[in-house]
N, C-alpha and C positions, 0 to 999 in steps of 0.2 A: 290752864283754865278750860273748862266746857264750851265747846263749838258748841252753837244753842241750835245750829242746823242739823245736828246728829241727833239720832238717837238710837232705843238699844238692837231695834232691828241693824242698824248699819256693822254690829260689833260681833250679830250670832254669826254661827262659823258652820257650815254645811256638811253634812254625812252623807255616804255612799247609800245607794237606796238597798232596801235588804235588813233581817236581824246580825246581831253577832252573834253564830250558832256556833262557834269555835273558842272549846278552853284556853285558858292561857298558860303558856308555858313557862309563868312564872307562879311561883310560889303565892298563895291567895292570899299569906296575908302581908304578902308585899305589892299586892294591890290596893292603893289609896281610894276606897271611897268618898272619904272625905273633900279629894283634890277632886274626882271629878264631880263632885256637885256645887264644891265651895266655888265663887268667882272671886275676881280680883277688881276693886273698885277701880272704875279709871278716874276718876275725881280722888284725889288724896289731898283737897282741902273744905273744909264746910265753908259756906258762903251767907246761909239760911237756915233759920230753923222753923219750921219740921223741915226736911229735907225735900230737893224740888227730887220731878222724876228724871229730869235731867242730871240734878248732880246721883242718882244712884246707877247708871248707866255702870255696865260689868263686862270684863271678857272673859272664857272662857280658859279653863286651866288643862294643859295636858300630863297624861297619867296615865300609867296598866292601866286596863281593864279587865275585870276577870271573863269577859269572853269576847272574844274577836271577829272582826267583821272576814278577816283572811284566815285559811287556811294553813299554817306556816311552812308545813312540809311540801305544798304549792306554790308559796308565794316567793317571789324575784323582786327586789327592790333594785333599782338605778340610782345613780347617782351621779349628777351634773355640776361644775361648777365653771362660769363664766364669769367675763370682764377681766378686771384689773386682776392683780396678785393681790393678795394681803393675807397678814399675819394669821397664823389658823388656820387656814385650808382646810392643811393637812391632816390637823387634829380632827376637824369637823370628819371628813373621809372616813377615819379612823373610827370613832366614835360611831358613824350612823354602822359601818362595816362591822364591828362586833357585835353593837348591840343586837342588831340583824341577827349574826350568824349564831353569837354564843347564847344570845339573853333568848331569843325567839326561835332560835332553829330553823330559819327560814332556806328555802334550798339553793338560792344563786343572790350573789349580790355585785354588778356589773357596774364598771366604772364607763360611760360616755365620756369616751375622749377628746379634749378638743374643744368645750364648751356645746353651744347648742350646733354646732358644726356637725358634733357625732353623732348627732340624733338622726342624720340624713342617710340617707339609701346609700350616699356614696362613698359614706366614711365612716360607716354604722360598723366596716370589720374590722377597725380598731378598738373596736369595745375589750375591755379588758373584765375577767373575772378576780374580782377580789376576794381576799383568802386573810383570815388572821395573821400568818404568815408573812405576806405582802405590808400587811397593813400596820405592825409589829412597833417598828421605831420612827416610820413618818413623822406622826407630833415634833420629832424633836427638828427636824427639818422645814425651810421654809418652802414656800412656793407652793405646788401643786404637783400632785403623783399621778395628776388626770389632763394635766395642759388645761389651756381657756383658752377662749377665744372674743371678741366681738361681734355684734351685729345678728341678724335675724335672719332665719332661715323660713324656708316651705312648712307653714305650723300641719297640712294633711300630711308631709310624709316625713313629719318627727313622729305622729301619732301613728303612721303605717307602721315605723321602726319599735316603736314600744309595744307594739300586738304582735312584731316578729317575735320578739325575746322575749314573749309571753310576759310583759312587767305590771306589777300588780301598787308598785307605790313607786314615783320620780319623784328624788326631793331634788329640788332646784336651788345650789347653793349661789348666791348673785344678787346685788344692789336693786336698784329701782326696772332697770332695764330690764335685765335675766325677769323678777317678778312680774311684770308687766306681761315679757313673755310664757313665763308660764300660767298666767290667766287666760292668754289666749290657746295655749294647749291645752287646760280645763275645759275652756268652751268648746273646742271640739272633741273633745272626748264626753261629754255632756250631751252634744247632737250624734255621737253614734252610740251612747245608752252603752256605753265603756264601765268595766267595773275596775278603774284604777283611779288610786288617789295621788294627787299631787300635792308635795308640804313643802314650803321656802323654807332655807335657811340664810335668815337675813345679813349678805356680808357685804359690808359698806364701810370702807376705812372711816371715810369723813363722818360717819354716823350721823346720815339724814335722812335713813325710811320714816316717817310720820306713825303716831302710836307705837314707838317702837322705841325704848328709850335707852337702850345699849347692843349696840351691834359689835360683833365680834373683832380681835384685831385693832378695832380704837384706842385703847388703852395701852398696847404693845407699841404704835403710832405713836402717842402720845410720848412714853418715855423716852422712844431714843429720839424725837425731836428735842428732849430739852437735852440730849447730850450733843444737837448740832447747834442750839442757842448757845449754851456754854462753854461750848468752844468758840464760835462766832464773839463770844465776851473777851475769852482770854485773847482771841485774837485782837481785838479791836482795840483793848487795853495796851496791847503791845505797839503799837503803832502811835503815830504822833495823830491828835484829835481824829483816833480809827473810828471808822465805821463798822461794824459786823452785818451784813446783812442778810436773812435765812430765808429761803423761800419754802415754807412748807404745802403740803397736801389741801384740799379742801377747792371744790371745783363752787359750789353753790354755798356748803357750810363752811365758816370760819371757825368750828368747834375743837379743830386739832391746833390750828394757831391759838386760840384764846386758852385752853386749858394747858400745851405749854407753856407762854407763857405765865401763868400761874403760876407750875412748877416748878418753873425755873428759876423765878425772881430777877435774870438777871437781864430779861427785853423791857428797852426803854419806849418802845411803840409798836403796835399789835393793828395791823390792816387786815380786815375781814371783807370776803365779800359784800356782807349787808349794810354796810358802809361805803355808800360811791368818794372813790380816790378825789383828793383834793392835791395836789401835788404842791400846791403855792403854802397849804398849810403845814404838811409834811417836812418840806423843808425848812419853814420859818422855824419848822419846833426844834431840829438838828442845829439851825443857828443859834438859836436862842440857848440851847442845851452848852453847844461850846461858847458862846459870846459870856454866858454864865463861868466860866472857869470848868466845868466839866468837861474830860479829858477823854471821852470816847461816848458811842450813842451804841444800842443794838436795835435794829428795824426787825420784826419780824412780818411775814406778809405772807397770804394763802395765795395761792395759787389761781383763784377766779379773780382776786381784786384787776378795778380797771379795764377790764374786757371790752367796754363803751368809747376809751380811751384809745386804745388799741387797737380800735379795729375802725377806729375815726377815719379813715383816708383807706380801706380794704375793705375786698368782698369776703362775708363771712363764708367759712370752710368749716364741714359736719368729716366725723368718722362712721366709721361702718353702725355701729348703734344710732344713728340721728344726733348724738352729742357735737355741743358747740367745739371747735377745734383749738383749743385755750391758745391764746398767743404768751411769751412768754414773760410773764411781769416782774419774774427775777432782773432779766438779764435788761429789762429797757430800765428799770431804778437803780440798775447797777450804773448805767451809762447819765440817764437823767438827773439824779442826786447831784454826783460829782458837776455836771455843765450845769445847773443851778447854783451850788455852794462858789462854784470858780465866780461865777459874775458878782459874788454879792464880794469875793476879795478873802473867803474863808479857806482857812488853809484844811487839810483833810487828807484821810489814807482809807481805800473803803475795800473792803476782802468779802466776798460773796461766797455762800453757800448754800447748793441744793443737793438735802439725802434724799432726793423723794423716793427713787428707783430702790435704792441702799434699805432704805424702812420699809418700803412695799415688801422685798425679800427675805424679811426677817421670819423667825420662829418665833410662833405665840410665845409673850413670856408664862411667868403662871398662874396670874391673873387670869389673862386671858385662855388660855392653855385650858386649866379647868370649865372656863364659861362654857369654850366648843362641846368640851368632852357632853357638858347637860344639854346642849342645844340638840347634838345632836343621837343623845338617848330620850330626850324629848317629842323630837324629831320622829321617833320609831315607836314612842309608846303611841303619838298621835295616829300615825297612819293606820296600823297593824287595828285601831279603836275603830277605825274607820271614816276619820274627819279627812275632809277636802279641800282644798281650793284658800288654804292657811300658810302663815308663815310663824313660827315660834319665834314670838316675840319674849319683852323683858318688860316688865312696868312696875312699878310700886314694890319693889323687891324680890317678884313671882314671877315666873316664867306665865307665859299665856298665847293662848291661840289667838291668832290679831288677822281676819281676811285680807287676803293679798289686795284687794280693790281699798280696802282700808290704810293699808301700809302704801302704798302708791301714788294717794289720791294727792300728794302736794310732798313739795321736797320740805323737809325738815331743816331748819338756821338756826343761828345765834341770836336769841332774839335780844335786841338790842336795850329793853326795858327791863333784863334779867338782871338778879342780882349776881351770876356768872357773868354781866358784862360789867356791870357794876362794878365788881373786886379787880377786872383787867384795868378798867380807868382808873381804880385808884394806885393803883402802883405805876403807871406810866405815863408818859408826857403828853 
């Protein structure tokens, strides 16, 4: 629904100052005019008729251009990817790396190694030159072909490092953090009157950038979680009144636990962050499920649930990014279930499982596989157009330019009054 505090100035997307005097070196008439004037509604429900100005609010779509704001036989794109691991990396890599080289003929395309680490003076000569070559069968591999890293560096001398290697476009592939960061390496390159654009590509396993309604890798997540639910089933079926217990992904969003469970049919209880832990009620529901004659339960639970609980009698611990330092709520329900079921006299067998590491390391499937390859040729038609200070979003079925300060501005949840949380209540206890 429409935040009625936005409006459509918060959603335009900013250009490098300058015309685009440079043909493109794609075929004109596989240049979409159409894409770039059409916008993509971010309201996709009517509420009112005539239509208020709020619900017509639009974001921007990226696309060729038939002239470019760069040069290409001058131009050097970077490419950054920080944080966690997740599915697609690689493809992303890939995809921003041809389309650069083959689509646009651009003359160097440099991998920052190490996350924003390799942006520094000190580690800036690990930069690696990517080559079609190099860049070849990545996709089919999980992880990263550029490392990551955590945490913030000197934002004057990541920008000193980008004027060495003459770089004309950073995309910055990374969740909330990495974006955050690269709005503050916008803004200094904005006060030294820099002609270089920086474009996010939004990669957040838990899928919770804000206006940004599928990020990459989610969906790869999503599936091989319901291969550890349904093993957790078979397990739990096999034991006397078993437990299955699965701890998945999801630090602030429960969106990887609640849409496995969906697909998997076979979790009998779905813990989300946005739901503070009841533990008295948790377990009543396990008794009652076997006091019922039902001969095993499956718990699924994200990975943020309980953290107020947890951290009840401890001083809170941050990582190199400023993020809270999760305590682990697998392993205390693995231990507290069982010492609450024993006092009430319930007999039980409980088998815990966490892929998180295992799903983090996967290869996009091809779902997702595909998504990357668009993000990030999207990715390269945006910049090469001359847009700035953007992250290639997804919304209403269209790719869209969405400003990083927009994508940022609040973690994206499970909202709890959804009909997605709706359909996880009706199939569980």
């Amino acid at each position: 629904m429409i935040t009625t505090k936005l409006d459509q100035k918060d959603f335009n997307i900013e250009t490098l100052p300058g015309e685009n005097k440079y043909p493109t070196t794609i075929a004109k008439d596989k240049c979409s005019h159409e894409r770039l004037v059409s916008k993509v509604l971010y309201n996709n429900m009517v509420f009112s008729e005539p239509l208020t100005e709020s619900e017509l609010i639009t974001f921007e779509r990226p696309a060729p251009s038939t002239m470019l704001h760069f040069n290409p036989e001058e131009t050097n794109l970077g490419i950054v990817t920080c944080g966690g691991l997740c599915p697609g990396l690689n493809a992303v890599i890939r995809a921003i790396t041809l389309s650069g080289l083959s689509t646009y003929k651009v003359k160097n395309v440099y991998g920052f190694r190490f996350g924003y680490q390799g942006l520094t003076s000190k580690f800036h000569k690990h930069t690696v030159t990517l080559t079609p070559q190099m860049v070849d069968f990545i996709h089919e591999q999980g992880g990263t072909i550029l490392s990551s890293s955590r945490g913030g560096q000197d934002i004057k001398d990541m920008v000193d490092t980008l004027v060495k290697f003459n770089i004309s476009v950073l995309f910055t592939v990374g969740g909330d953090g990495t974006q955050k960061g690269a709005m503050a390496i916008y803004e200094e390159i904005k006060r030294r009157k820099l002609d270089i654009s920086i474009i996010g590509i939004p990669k957040t396993i838990d899928n919770d950038l804000s206006f940004i309604y599928r990020t990459f890798g989610f969906y790869t997540a999503v599936e091989e979680a319901v291969v550890a639910i349904n093993d957790a089933h078979t397990e739990a079926k096999g034991a006397d009144n078993g437990i299955g217990l699965v701890k998945l992904m999801g630090r602030h969003s429960g969106a990887i636990a609640a849409h496995a469970t969906l697909a998997s049919g076979n979790a009998n209880v779905c813990l989300i962050p946005e739901i503070p832990l009841d533990l008295d009620n948790l377990c009543g529901k396990i008794k009652k499920r076997f006091d019922d004659g039902k001969d095993h339960v499956v718990v699924v639970v994200a990975e943020g649930v309980g953290q107020d609980v947890l951290y009840q009698n401890k001083k809170q611990e941050f990582d190199a990014s400023g993020n809270l330092k999760l305590q682990d709520i697998g392993l205390f329900l693995k231990e507290e279930i069982p010492a609450r079921l024993k006092k009430t006299g319930t007999r039980h067998t409980i088998r815990y499982i966490d892929p998180s590491y295992m799903i983090r390391a996967k290869p996009a499937n091809a779902n997702d596989s595909s998504f990357c390859l668009r993000l990030g040729n999207n990715a390269v038609h945006a910049a090469m157009s001359g847009k700035t200070n953007c992250i290639i979003g997804y919304w209403n079925q269209h790719f869209t330019l969405t400003p990083i300060k927009l994508a940022v501005s609040e973690k994206k949840g499970v909202d709890v009054n959804s009909t997605l949380w709706q359909a996880v209540e009706e199939i569980t206890i």
